[in-house]
N, C-alpha and C positions, 0 to 999 in steps of 0.2 A: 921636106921629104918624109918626115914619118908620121907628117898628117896624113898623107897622100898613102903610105902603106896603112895605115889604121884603116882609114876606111876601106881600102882594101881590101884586107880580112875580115872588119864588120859585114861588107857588103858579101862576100865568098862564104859565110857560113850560114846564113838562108835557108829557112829549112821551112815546111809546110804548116807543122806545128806551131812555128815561130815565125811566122811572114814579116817581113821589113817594108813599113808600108812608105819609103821616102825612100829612092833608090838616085834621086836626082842630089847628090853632095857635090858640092865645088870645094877647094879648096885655094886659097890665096895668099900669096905672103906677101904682105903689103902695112901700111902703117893702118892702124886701128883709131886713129884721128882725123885721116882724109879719104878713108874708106868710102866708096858707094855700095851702098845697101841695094838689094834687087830689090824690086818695089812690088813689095807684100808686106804680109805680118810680118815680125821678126819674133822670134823666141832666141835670144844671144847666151849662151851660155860662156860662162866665165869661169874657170879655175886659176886665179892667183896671178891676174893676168897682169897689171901694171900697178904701179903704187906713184901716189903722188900726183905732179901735173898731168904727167900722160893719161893718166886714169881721166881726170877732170876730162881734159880734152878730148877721149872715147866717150866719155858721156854725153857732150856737147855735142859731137856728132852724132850721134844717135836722138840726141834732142829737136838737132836741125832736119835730118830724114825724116823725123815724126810728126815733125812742124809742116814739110813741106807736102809729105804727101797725106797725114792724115792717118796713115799705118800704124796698127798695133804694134807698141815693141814693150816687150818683158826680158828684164832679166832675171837669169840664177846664175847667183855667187854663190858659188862653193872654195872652203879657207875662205869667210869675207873678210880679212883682215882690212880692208880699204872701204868697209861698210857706213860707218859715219863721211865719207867722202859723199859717197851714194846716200846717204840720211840726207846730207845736207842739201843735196842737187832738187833744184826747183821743180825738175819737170817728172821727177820719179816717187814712188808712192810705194813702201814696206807692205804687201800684200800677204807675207808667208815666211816661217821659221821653221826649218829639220833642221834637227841637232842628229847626229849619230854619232856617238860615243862620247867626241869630246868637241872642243870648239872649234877648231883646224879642220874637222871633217863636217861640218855642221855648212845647210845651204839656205840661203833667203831668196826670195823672191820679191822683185819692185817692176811694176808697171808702170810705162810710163802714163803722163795725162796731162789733157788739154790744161785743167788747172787742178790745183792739189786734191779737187773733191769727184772731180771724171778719173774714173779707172776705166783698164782694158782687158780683156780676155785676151790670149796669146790661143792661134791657133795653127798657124803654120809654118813658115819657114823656120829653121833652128839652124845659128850659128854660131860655131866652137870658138872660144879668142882664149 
């Protein structure tokens, strides 16, 4: 419910100045390991989202949607506290570092790829976990 109010008010303060150029957000409460991906890019943004196997397991899926359809998918971890998880993961590639302030607010960026030496540009869909 207060995914669904957030965008809400992202989407209600819209101003000409400031056009919101993705007005199309879903929002899903569903497990982050058997999730289907719409089939596009994916841009998955992550804040502090699961630690541990669950983690693995979101990434695997996201592995097997990139496998199956070929789609770009990029993530940013912001807190990457579960960043050596994602180091470790075969199908993902450390593209990017913002640090702001301190380590806890600091976000990376990993693309996935075909194999550890093809990277991908992220250009469309973006989705919050």
């Amino acid at each position: 419910q207060t995914a669904r109010e957030n965008v809400r008010r992202y989407l209600a303060k819209a101003k000409p100045a400031l056009p919101i150029r993705c007005r199309e957000i879903d929002v899903h409460c569903t497990s982050a390991t058997t999730f289907s991906y719409p089939d596009s890019d994916l841009l998955v943004y992550m804040y502090r989202p699961f630690t541990g196997e669950v983690f693995i397991e979101a990434l695997n899926n996201l592995e097997d949607f990139r496998r199956a359809t070929g789609r770009r998918v990029t993530i940013i971890l912001c807190c990457p506290f579960e960043e050596a998880l994602l180091e470790q993961h075969r199908a993902f590639r450390k593209s990017g570092t913002f640090r702001v302030l301190a380590r806890e607010y600091s976000w990376v960026i990993y693309e996935g790829v075909a194999s550890r030496s093809e990277a991908f540009k992220p250009e469309v869909a973006a989705i919050t976990i």
